[in-house]
C-alpha positions as CSV (number, residue, x, y, z in Angstrom):
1,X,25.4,-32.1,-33.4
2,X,22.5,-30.5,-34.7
3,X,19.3,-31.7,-36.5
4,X,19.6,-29.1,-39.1
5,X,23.3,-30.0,-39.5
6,X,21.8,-33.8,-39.8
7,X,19.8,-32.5,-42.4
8,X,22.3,-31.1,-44.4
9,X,24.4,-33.7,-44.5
10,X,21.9,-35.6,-46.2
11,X,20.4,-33.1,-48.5
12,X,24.4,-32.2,-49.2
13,X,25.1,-36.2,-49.9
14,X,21.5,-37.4,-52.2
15,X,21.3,-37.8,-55.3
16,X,18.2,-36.2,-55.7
17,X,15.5,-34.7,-53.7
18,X,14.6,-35.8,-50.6
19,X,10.3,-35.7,-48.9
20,X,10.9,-35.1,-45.3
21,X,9.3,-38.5,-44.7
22,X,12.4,-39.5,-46.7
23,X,14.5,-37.5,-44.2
24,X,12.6,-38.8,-41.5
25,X,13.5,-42.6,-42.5
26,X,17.2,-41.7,-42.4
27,X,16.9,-40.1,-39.3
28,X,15.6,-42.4,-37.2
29,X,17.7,-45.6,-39.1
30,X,21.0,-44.1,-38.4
31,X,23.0,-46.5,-36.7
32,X,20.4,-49.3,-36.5
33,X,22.4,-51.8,-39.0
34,X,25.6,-50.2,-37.4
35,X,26.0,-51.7,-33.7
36,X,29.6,-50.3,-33.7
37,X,27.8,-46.9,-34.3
38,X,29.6,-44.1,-31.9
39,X,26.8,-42.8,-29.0
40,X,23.3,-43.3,-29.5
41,X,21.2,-41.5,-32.1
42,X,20.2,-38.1,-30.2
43,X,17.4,-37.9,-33.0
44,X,15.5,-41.6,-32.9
45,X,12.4,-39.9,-31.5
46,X,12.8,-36.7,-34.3
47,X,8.5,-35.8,-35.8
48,X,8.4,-34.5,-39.0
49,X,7.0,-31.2,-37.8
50,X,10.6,-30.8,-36.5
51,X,12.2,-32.0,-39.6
52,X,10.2,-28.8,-41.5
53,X,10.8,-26.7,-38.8
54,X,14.9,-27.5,-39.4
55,X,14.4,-27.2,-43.1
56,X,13.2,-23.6,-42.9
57,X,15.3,-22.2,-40.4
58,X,18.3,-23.7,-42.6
59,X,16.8,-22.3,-46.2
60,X,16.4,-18.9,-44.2
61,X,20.0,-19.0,-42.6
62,X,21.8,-19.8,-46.4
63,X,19.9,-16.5,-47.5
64,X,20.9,-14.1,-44.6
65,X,24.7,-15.5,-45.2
66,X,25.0,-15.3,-48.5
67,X,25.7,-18.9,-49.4
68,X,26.1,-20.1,-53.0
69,X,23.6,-22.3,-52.5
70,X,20.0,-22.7,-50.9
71,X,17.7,-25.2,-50.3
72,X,14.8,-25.6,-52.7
73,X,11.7,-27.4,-52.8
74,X,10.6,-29.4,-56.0
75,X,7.5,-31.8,-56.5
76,X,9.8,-34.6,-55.1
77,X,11.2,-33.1,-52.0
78,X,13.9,-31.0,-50.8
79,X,17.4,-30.2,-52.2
80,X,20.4,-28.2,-52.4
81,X,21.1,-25.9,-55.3
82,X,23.7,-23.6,-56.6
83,X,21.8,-20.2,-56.4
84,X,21.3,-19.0,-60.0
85,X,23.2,-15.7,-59.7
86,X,26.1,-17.9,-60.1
87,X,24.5,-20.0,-63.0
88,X,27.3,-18.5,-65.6
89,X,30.0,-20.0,-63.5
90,X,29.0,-23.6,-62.9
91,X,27.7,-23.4,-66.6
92,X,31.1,-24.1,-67.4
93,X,31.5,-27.6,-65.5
94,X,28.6,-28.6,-67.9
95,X,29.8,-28.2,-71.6
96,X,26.9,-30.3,-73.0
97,X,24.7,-29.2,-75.9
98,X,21.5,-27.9,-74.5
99,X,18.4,-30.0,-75.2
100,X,16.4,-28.8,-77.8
101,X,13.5,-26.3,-76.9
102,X,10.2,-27.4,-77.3
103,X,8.6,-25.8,-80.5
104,X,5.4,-23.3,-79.7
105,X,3.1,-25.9,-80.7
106,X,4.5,-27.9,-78.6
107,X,4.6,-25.3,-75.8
108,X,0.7,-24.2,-76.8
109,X,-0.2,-28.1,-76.3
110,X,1.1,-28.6,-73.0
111,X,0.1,-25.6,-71.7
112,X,-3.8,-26.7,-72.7
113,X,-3.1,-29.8,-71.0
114,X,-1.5,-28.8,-68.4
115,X,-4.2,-26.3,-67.4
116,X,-7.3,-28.8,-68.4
117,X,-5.9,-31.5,-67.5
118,X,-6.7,-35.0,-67.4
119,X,-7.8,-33.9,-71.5
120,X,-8.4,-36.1,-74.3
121,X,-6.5,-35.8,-77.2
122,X,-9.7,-34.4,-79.4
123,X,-10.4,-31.8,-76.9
124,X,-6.6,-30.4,-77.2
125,X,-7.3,-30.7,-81.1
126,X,-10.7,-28.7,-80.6
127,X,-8.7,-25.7,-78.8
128,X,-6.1,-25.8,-81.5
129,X,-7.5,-26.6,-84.4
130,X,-5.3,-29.2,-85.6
131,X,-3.9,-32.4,-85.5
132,X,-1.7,-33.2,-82.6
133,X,-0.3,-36.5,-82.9
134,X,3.4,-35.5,-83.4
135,X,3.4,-33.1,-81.0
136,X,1.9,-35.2,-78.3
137,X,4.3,-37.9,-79.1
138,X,7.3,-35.8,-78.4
139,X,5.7,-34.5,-75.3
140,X,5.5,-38.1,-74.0
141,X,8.7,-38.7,-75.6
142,X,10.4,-36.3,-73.6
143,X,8.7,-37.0,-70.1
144,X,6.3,-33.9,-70.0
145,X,3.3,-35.4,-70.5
146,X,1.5,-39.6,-69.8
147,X,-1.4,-41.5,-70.3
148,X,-4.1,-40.8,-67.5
149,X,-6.9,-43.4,-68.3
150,X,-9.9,-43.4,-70.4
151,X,-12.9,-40.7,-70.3
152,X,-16.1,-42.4,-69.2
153,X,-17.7,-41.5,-73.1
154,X,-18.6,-42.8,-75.9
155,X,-15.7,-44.6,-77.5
156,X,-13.7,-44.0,-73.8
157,X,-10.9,-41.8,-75.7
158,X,-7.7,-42.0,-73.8
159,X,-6.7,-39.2,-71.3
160,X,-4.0,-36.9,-70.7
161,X,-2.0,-35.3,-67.6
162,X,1.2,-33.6,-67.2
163,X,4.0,-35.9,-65.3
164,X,5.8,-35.3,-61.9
165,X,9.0,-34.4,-64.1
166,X,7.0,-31.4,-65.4
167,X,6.6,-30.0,-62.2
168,X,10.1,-30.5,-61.7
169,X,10.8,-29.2,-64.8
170,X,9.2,-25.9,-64.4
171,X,10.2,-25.4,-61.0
172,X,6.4,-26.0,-59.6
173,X,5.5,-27.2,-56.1
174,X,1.9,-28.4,-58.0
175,X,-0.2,-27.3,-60.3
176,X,-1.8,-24.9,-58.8
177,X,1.8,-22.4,-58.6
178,X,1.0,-22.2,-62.4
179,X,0.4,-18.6,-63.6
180,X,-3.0,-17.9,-63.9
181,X,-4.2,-20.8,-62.9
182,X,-7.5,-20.4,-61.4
183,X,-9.0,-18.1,-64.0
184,X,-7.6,-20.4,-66.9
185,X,-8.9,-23.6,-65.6
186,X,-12.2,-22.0,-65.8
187,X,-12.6,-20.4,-68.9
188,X,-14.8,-21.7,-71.2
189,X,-13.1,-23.8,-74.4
190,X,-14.3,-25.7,-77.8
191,X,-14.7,-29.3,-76.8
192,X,-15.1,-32.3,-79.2
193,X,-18.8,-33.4,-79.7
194,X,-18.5,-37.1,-78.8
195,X,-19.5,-39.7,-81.6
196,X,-20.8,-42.7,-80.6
197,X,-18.3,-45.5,-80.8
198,X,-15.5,-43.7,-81.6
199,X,-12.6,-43.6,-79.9
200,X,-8.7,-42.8,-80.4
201,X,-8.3,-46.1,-82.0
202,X,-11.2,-44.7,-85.0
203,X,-10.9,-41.0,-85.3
204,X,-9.8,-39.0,-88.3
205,X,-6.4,-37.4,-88.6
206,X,-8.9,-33.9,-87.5
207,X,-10.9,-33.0,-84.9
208,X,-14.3,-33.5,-85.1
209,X,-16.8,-30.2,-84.8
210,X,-16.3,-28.4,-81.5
211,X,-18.8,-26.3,-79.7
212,X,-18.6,-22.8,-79.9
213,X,-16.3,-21.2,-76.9
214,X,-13.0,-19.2,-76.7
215,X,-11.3,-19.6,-80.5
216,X,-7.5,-19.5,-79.2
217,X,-5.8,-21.3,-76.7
218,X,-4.0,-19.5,-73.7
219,X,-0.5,-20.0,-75.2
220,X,0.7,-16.4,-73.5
221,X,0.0,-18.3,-70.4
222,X,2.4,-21.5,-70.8
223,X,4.5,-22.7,-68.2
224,X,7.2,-21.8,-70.4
């Protein structure tokens, strides 16, 4: 018995991904609700430096073998994965209609947000010129994109952020694996001129005048 064997085993049994703190918990519970439990558990004492240590020496032993799988990490953890040069094969255990794509103004609005983000909703409009509320909707709708708070302005407009289910999504660790990202998040774009008492709740179905800046948004650039 191995920790890396341990390790797979639960990767291999979860139904989703697994932090190594996660890993850790299992670890060191096995057999503590189980008196009957065969031999003590080896692994009790096991740090999480050791649990990353057995996570990479298994993701590098799957790719010098040639498994049909690998270990990835996501924004929620660790898990096992078919490897996608054998997507077209496992496709066909999954006959489902594939979810609809997201339009390019949808794609052009979450990549402003995602980049900018926490963002009001006026400051997306400034960048693109038009009125977002359907396109947001749908973005919340599907899970891409939440509520982050209020800005501290006049009329405290509500703010915007991508969601953890984006990363995972996209296939990102964080934010900062998207393309670009440093010289995006500082590039100079229109923002709304904030009116005094006016919030989300009292603006028009337009964005208000914008301060001169870039004129397009960085759409080539979505984390599409």
């Amino acid at each position: 018995m191995t920790l890396s064997r341990v390790i797979e085993a639960l990767l291999f049994s979860a139904q989703k991904p697994l932090s190594i703190r996660e890993l850790a918990a299992a670890i060191k519970g096995a057999g503590a609700e189980d008196p009957a439990a065969a031999g003590p558990n080896e692994f009790a004492r096991v740090a999480e430096g050791q649990i990353a240590a057995a996570l990479e020496e298994l993701k590098i032993a799957y790719v010098q073998e040639q498994r049909a799988f690998q270990i990835i990490e996501k924004a929620e953890g660790w898990q096992l994965a078919t490897d996608a040069a054998f997507a077209k094969w496992v496709r066909q255990l999954f006959p489902a209609p594939k979810p609809a794509r997201l339009t390019a103004p949808g794609l052009e609005t979450l990549a402003i947000i995602a980049y900018r983000q926490p963002i009001t909703r006026a400051d997306v409009e400034a960048v693109r010129g038009v009125n977002i509320d359907g396109v947001l909707q749908t973005l919340m709708e599907r899970g891409l994109v939440k509520i982050a708070g209020r800005a501290e302005i006049p009329g405290r407009p509500l703010l915007y952020e991508t969601t953890q289910f984006f990363l995972d999504h996209f296939g990102l660790r964080n934010l900062d694996e998207l393309p670009n990202v440093e010289e995006l998040r500082t590039r100079h774009l229109p923002v709304v001129c904030p009116v005094a008492g006016v919030g989300d709740a009292g603006r028009s179905g337009s964005p208000t005048a914008a301060t001169t800046g870039e004129p397009d948004a960085p759409s080539e650039s979505s984390p599409a």
